[in-house]
C-alpha positions, 0 to 999 in steps of 0.5 A, a space after each residue: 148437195 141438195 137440201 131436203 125442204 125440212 132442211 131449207 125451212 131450218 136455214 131459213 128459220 136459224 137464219 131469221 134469229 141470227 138477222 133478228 139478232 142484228 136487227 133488234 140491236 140496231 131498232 133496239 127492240 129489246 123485247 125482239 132481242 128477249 125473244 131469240 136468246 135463252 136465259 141464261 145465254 152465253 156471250 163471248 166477246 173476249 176477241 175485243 177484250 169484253 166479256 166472255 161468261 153467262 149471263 142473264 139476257 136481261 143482263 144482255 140486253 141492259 149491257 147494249 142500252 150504252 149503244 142508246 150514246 150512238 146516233 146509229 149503229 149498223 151490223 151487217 150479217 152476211 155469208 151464213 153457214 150452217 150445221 144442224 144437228 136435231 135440236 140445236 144448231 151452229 151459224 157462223 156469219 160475217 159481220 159489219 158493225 157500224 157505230 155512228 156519233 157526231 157529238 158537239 160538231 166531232 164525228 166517232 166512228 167505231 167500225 169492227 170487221 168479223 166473225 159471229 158464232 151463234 150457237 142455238 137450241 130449238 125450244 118450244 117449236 123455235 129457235 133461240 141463241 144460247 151463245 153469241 161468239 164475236 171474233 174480231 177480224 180488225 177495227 178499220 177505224 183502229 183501236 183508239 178511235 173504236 174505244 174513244 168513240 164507245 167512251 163518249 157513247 157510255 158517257 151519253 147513254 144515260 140521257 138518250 135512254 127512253 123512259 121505260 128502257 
């Protein structure tokens, strides 16, 4: 099936705000993240035992700044689907997501394999996320270790947070 070009550019568009999603978690550019969710936002991320509500995205993007305990984290995005319909849109995509913490000579390593559903809506000529949906597909480095690691990482947040964030 051949995609009109007006089809390609809404791909390429939704595409962009779902990568933007990744990436402004690892830059943690939480103005770039403001940017793509609408307010309030729905996240969904009850497939781990968190949260599954609506919340504020400023209440978003606060909840991530524990990932400041980390030295790294990588989420890698790949095999985007699509379903537009006028206004709003569905992609689905496979995700990596790496979290890295070597603290005090021992390495945590929280690796979680799967699914994200982004629902988004066009408002004002772009493309913003109202839901973020992750399914876990698996934990390679296993349920302990993943939790262990996002422990030390809450517990070192608060003294890696820059001033102002």
């Amino acid at each position: 099936m051949a995609l009109s070009p007006e089809q390609l550019a809404q791909r390429a568009e939704i595409g962009d705000v779902v990568l933007g999603y990744a990436t402004a978690i690892d830059s943690r550019d939480w103005n770039l993240l403001r940017s793509i969710l609408t307010d309030p936002v729905h996240i969904d991320y009850s497939s781990m035992g968190s949260l599954n509500d609506d919340m504020p995205a400023e209440a978003w993007v606060t909840r991530l700044k524990s990932l400041y305990g980390f030295d790294a984290t990588l989420h890698m995005i790949s095999n985007l689907t699509f379903r537009v319909s006028g206004e709003t849109a569905v992609c689905t995509s496979y995700v990596n997501a790496m979290h890295f913490l070597n603290d005090a000579g021992r390495e945590y390593g929280a690796h979680a394999c799967g699914v994200y559903v982004h629902e988004l809506v066009r408002k004002d000529s772009a493309w913003k996320i109202r839901k973020c949906t992750f399914r876990l597909a698996g934990r390679q480095s296993g349920d302990a270790a993943f939790e262990a690691a996002f422990v030390r990482a809450r517990e070192l947040a608060p003294a890696r947070t820059p001033e102002g964030q």
